[in-house]
Structure formats: C-alpha cells, structure tokens
N, C-alpha and C positions, 0 to 999 in steps of 0.2 A: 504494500500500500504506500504511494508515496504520501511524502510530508504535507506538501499543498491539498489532498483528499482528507488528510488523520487532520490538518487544522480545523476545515469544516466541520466535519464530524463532532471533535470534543467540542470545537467552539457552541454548533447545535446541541449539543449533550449540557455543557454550564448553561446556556442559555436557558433552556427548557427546566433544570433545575431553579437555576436562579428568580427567571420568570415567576413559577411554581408557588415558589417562598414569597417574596418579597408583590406579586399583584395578582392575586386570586381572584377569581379563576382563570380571567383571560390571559394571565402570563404565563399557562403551560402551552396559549395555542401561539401568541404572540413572541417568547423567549427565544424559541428553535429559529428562527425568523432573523429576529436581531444578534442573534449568536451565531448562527452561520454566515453572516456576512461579515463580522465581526472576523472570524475567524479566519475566512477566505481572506479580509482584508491585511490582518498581521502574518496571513503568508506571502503576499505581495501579488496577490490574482486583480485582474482589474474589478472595476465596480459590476459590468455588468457577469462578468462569472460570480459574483458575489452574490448579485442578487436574483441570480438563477437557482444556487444554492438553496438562498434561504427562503425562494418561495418553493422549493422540493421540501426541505425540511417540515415548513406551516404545514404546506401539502398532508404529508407525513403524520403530521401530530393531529390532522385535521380527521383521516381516515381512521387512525386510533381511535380517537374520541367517538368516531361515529361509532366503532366495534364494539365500543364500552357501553354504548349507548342501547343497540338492537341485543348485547347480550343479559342487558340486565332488564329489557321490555320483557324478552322472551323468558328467564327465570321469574321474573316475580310475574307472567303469566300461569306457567309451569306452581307457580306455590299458590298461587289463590284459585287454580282448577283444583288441586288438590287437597288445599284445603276445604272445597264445599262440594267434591266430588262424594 
C-alpha cells in the first residue's frame, strides 16, 4: 500500500473518530470527509485527488449508516413479531 493511499485512509479513520467524539451525530458522516482530505492533503496529493477521496470516504460512512439502519428496522421487526406472535 503506498504512503499517499495509508495517509487517506488513517486521515478518514481520525476523522470519523474525531468527528464521532467531539459533533454528534453528524460528525461520524461529516469526519471521514474532512479527514481524508486532510490527509490526502499532508501527503502532498493535489486538492482535487483530495476531495475525490473524501467524498468516497462520506460515501462510505454514508452506506454504513444506511446498513445500520435497514439492520436494526429488520431486528426490532423480527422482536415485536415475536413478541405478539
């Protein structure tokens, strides 16, 4: 993996933590966003590989979010059939 991909990467990875922490909720979809570009940008990639990046990353966090979303409709359908089954 080179260097300039591994600085994306973590930089999305702190981002999305950092995000997370400090501006809930929208800073886990928001973080990955400003942290891959962030991080594209201190490996010296220009702006727009930067911000190709960090709209893959949003991307990313955005598809998650939906996963978490359709898995917990479908369980707490799953436990209230159940429970009045």
């Amino acid at each position: 993996m080179t260097s300039e991909l591994r600085a994306g990467i973590i930089g999305a990875l702190l981002g999305a933590i950092g995000g997370a922490i400090l501006f809930p909720p929208f800073g886990f979809l928001i973080g990955p966003f400003v942290g891959a570009i962030a991080g594209e940008a201190l490996a010296g990639r220009t702006g727009g590989e930067g911000l190709r990046s960090g709209w893959w990353s949003f991307l990313g966090a955005l598809a998650g979010l939906a996963f978490r979303v359709v898995t917990l409709a479908v369980v707490t359908w799953l436990t209230v059939r159940a429970a009045f089954a």
